[in-house]
Each structure stands twice: as structure tokens, then as C-alpha cells.
Backbone bond lengths (Angstrom), bond angles and torsions (degrees), N, CA, C in turn:
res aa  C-N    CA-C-N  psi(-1)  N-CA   C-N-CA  omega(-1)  CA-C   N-CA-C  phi
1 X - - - 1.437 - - 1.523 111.83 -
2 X 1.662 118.44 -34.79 1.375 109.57 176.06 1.264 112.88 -52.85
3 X 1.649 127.19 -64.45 1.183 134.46 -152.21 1.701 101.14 -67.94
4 X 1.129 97.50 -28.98 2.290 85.81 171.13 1.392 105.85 -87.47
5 X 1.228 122.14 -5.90 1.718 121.18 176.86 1.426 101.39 -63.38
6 X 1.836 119.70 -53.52 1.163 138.64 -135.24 1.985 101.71 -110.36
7 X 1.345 97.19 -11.88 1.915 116.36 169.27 1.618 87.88 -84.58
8 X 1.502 118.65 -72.35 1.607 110.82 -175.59 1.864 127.68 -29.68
9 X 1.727 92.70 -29.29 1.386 101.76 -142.41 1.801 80.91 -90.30
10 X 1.399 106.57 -49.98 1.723 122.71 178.58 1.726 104.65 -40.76
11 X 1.299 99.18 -54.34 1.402 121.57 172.58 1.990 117.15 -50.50
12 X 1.023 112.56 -18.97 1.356 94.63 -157.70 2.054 87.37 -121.09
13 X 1.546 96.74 -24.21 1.523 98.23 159.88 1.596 129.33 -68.33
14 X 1.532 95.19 -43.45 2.073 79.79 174.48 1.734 98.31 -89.04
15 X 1.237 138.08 0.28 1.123 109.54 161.39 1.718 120.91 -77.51
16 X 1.233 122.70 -20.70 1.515 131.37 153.11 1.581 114.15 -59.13
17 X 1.046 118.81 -37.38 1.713 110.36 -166.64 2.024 81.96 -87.44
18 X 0.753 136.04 -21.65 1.964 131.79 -166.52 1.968 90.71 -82.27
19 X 1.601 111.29 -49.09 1.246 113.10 -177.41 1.568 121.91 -52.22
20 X 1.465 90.84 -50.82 1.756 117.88 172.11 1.823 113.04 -55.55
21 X 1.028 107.34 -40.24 1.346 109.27 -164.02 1.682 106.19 -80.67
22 X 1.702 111.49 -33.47 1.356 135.88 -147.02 2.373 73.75 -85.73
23 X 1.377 94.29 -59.89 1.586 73.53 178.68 1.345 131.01 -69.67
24 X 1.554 121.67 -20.78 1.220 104.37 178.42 1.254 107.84 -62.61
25 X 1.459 132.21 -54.97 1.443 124.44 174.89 1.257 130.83 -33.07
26 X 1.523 112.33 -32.68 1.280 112.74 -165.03 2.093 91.52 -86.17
27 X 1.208 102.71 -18.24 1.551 86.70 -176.80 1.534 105.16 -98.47
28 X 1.385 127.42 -6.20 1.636 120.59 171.91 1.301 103.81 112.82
29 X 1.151 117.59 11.42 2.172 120.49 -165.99 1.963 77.98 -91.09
30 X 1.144 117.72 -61.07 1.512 98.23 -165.81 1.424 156.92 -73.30
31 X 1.623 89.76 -13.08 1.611 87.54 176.57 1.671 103.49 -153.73
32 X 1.699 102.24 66.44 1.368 118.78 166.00 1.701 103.13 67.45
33 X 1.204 101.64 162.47 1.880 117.23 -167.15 1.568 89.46 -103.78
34 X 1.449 95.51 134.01 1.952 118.80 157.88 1.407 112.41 -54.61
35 X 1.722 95.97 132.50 1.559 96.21 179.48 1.758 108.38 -82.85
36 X 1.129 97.14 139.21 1.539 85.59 166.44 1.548 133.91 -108.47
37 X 1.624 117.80 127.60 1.191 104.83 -171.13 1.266 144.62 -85.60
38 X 1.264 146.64 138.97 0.962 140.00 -166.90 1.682 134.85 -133.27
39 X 1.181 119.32 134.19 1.790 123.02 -175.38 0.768 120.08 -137.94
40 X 1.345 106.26 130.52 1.822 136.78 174.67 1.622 116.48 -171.92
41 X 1.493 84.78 -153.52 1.992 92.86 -163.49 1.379 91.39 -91.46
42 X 1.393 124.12 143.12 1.706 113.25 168.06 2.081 96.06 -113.11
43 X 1.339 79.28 170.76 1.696 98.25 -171.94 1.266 102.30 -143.54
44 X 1.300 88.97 79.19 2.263 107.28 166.23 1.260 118.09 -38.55
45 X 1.770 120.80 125.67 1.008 106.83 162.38 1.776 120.22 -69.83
46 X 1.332 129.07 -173.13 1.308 124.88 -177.00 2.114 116.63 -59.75
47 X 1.321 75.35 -50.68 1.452 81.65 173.61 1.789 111.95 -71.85
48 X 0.650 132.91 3.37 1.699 138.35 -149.22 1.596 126.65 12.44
49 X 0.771 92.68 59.31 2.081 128.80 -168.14 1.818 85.19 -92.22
50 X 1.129 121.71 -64.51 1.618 120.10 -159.83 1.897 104.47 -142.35
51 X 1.182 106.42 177.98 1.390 114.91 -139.80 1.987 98.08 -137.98
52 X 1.425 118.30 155.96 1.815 98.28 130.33 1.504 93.11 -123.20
53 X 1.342 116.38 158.84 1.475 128.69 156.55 1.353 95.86 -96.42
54 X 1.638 90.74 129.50 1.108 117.40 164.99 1.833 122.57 -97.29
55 X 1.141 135.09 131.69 1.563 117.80 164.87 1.674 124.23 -53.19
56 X 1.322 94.78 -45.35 1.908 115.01 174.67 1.598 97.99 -107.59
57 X 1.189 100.19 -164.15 1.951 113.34 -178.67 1.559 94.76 -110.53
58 X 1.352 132.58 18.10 1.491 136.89 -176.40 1.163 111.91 -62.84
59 X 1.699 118.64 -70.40 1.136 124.32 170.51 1.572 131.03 -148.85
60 X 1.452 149.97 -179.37 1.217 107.38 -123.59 1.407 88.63 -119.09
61 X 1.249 139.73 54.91 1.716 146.35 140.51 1.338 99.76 72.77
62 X 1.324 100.43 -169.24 1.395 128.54 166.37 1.528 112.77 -57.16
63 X 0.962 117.79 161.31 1.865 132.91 175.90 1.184 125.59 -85.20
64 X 1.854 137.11 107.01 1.188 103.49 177.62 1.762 94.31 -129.21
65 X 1.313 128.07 175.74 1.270 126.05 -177.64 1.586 104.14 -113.66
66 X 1.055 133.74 115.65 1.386 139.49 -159.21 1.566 116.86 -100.25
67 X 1.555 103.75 -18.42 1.290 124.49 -170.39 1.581 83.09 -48.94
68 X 1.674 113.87 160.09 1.530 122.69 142.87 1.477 89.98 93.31
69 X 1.638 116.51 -23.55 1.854 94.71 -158.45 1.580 105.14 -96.93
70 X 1.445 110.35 144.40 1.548 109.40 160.94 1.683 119.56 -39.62
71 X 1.537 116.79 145.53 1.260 97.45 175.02 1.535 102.46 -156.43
72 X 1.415 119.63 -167.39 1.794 113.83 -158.60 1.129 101.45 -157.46
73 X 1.156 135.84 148.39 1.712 148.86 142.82 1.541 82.35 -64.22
74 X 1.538 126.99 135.90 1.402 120.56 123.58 1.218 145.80 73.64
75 X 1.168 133.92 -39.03 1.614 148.10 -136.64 1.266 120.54 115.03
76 X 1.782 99.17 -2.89 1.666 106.67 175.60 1.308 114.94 -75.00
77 X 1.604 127.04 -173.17 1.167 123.48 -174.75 1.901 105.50 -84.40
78 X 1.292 106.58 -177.30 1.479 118.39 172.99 1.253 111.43 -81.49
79 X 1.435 123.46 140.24 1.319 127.73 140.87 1.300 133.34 -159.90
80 X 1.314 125.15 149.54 1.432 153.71 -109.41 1.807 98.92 -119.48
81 X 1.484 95.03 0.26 1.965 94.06 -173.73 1.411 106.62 -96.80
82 X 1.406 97.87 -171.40 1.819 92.73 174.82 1.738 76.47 -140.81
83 X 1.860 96.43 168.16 1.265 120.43 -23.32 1.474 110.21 -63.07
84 X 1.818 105.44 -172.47 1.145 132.01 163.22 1.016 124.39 -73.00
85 X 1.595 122.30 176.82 1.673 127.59 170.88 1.648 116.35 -62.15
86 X 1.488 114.54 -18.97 1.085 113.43 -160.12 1.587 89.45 -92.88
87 X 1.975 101.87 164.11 1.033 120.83 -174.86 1.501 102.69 -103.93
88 X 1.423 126.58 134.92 1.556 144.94 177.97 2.252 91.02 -61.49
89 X 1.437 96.11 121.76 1.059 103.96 158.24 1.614 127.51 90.50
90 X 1.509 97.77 -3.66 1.330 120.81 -174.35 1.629 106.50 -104.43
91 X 1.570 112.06 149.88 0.872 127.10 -172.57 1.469 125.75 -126.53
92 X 1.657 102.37 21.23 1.686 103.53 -169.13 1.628 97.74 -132.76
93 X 1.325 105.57 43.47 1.861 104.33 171.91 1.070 123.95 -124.81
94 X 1.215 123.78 137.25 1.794 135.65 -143.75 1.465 91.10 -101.86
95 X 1.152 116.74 123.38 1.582 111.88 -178.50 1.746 103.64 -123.08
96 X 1.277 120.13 168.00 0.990 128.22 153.28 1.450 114.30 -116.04
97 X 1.872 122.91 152.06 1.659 120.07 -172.04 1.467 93.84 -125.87
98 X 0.953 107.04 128.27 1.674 105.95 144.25 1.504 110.11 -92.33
99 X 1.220 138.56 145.07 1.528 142.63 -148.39 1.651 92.26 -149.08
100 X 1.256 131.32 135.59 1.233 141.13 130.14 1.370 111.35 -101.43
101 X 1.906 115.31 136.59 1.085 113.71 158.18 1.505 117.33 -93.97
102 X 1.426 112.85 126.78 1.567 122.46 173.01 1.376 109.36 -93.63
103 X 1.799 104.88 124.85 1.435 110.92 -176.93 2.021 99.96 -80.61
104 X 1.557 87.23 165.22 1.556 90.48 174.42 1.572 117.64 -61.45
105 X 0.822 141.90 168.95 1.605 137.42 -178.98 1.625 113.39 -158.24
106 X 1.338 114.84 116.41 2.030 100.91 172.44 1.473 105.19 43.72
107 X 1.889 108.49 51.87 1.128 92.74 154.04 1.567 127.95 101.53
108 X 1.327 108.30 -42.50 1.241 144.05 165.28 1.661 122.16 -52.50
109 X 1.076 138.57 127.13 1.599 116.55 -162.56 2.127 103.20 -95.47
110 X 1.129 102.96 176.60 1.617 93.92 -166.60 1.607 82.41 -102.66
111 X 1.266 110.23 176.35 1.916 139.02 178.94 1.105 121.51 -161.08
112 X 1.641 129.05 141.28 1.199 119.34 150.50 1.799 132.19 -46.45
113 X 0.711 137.89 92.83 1.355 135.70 -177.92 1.921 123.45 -91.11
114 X 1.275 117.32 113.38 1.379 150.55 -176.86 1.483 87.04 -49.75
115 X 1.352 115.43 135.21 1.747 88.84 168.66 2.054 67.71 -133.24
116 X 1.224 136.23 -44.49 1.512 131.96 -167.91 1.527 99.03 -123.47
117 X 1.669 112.93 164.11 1.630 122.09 -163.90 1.992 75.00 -154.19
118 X 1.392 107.35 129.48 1.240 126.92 170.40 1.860 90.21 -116.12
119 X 1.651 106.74 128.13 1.303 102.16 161.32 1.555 96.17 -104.81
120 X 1.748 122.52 152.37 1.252 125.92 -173.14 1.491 94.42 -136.45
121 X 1.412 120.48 170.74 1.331 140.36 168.61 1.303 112.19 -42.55
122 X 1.329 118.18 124.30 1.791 111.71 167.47 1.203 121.28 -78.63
């Protein structure tokens, strides 16, 4: 009777850690946050550190900081230097974003974060 007490007990623990695990995934705690993508016109700051995306070339969107992120001409390869493809100060370049959102943490406030910059055809 012990050893099926202690199979039940084994038993009822990895079926809790399968339950546990099955929700963290389902809420995003386990295996990193979806990037989200995004397209429009960006509007370089001077230094080309950060951006707004725009939907049209109207006006200059939302804020993102680009510094730090991998980025591409096109279909070209990746790279990891600065600057970027984009031009400081211009407002007619079709970009693509990959976006992570970072939650706040200890205090810390959350941001969209650039992790890739696709430059595309204007």
C-alpha cells in the first residue's frame, strides 16, 4: 500500500507541474513574448538612435528607439553596427519593426523595444 500511496502522490505531482507549465505557456510566462510586426514610414531622429513610425509620411508616429537593434537593407544580410540604413532626418522610408513588448518589472517601467529594423523600398 505504501509504494501506490507514494506512485499516487508522484502521480498527482507531475500531473500539477504539466497543468502549471500548460498555463504558464498559455499566458506567455514560458517561452519568451511574440515579436510584433510592424510597417510604415519612419522619421529618424538626427543621430538615428530612434524613429516615429508613421502609417502615411503625414506625421511622425509613435516613438521607437532603434539604437542596439539588428537591421537590413532589403533582403540584405543582418548587421549588428551602427549606423543604420536609414537616413537622419528623413521622412520618406518604408521600414519594417520587429517590436517586443517589455513588461514593467521591480519597479522598472515597461517599453516597446526594437529588437530588428527592415529598411524596404520607398
Amino acid at each position: 500500500m505504501r509504494i501506490t500511496t507514494r506512485m499516487g502522490a508522484i502521480a498527482v505531482f507531475l500531473f500539477g507541474v504539466a497543468v502549471g507549465g500548460i498555463a504558464a505557456w498559455a499566458l506567455g510566462l514560458a517561452g519568451g513574448t511574440r515579436v510584433q510586426v510592424l510597417e510604415g514610414y519612419a522619421w529618424a531622429n538626427q543621430d538615428g538612435t530612434a524613429i516615429g513610425l508613421s502609417p502615411d509620411q503625414e506625421t511622425p508616429g509613435e516613438g521607437y528607439v532603434i539604437a542596439g537593434a539588428m537591421w537590413r537593407e532589403q533582403g540584405g544580410p543582418w548587421h549588428d553596427t551602427f549606423p543604420t540604413c536609414l537616413e537622419p532626418l528623413a521622412g520618406d522610408q518604408r521600414v519594417r519593426l520587429g517590436v517586443l513588448h517589455a513588461p514593467p518589472a521591480q519597479g522598472a517601467p515597461g517599453r516597446p523595444v526594437v529588437v530588428w529594423l527592415e529598411c524596404l523600398e520607398s
